[in-house]
N, C-alpha and C positions, 0 to 999 in steps of 0.2 A: 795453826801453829802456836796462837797465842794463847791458846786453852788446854795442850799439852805440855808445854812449857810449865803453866798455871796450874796443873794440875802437878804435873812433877813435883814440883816445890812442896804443895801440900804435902804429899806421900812423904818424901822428905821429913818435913815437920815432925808428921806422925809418928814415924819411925824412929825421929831424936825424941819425941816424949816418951814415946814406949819403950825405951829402954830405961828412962826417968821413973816413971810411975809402974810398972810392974816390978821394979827392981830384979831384973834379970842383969846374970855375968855377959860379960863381954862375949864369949863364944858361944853363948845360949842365944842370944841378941844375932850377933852371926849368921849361925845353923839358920835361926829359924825364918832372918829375913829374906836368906839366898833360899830356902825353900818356899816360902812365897813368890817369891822373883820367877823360878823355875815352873810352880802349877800357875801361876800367870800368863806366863810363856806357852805354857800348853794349851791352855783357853783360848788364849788368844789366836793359836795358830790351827785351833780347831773351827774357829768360828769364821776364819781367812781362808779356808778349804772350803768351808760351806760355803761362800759368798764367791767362792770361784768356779764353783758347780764341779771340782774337778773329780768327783766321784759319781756326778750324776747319772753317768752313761751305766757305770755298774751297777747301782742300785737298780736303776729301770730292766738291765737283763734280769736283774735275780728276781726283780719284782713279776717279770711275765714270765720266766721260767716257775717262779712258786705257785701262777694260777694255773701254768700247765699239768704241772704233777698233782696240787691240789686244789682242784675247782671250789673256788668257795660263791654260793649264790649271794651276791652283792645287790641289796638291790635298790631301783631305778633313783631313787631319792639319796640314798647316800651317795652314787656316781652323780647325781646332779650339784648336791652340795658340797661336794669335791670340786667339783670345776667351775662353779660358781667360786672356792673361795681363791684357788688360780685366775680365777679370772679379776676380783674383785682388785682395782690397782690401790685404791684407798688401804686396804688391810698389807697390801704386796708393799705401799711406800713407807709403812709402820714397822714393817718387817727390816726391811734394808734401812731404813733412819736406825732403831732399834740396835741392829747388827754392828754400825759402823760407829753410834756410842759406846758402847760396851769393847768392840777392840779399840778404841781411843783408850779407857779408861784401863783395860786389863793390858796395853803397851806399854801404860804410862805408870801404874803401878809396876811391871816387870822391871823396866829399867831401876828404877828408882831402888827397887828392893834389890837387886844384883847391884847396881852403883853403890847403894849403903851398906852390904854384904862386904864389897871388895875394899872399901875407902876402911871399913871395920877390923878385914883384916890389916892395913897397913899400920891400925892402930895399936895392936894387939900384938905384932911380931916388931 
């Protein structure tokens, strides 16, 4: 919590320089931090579907449905290094460490940039 927090601020910061040192108008500064805010949002809630596997079931039909219709000779080494890297938990706990910095970082940026978006508008009207 205290690195969310901590990072909020930062983004923060950022986001009052960056309307200082690019010299953009107020609703340029606006638009463009609530569109950040929003593809942050997207990221991050792409990367929370990954991480919950909730498409997994359908990827795996379409995946053995596509070697029904089209056989492709795969062969013995690539299916091995395939499941050797499934199986490897070293590279699996890099993955998930990896995953859950990154929605830290792109939650924490979203807020921040829709907070400074909306506090922008109160400034502005």
């Amino acid at each position: 919590m205290k690195k969310f927090i901590f990072m909020h601020t930062v983004i923060m910061g950022i986001w009052a320089c960056c309307i200082i040192f690019l010299h953009l108008q107020l609703i340029d500064w606006i638009n463009f931090s609530f569109l950040c805010g929003l593809a942050a949002t997207l990221f991050a809630v792409c990367i929370y579907i990954w991480k919950s596997k909730f498409l997994h079931l359908f990827t795996d039909g379409f995946r053995s449905l596509g070697s029904f219709f089209m056989p492709i000779n795969r062969s013995r080494a690539l299916h091995r290094a395939n499941e050797q890297i499934k199986q490897d938990e070293k590279f699996q706990h890099f993955k998930e460490l990896l995953a859950q910095r990154l929605f830290i970082l792109l939650t924490s940026v979203a807020s921040a940039s829709i907070l400074i978006s909306i506090s922008g508008i109160f400034l502005y009207y």
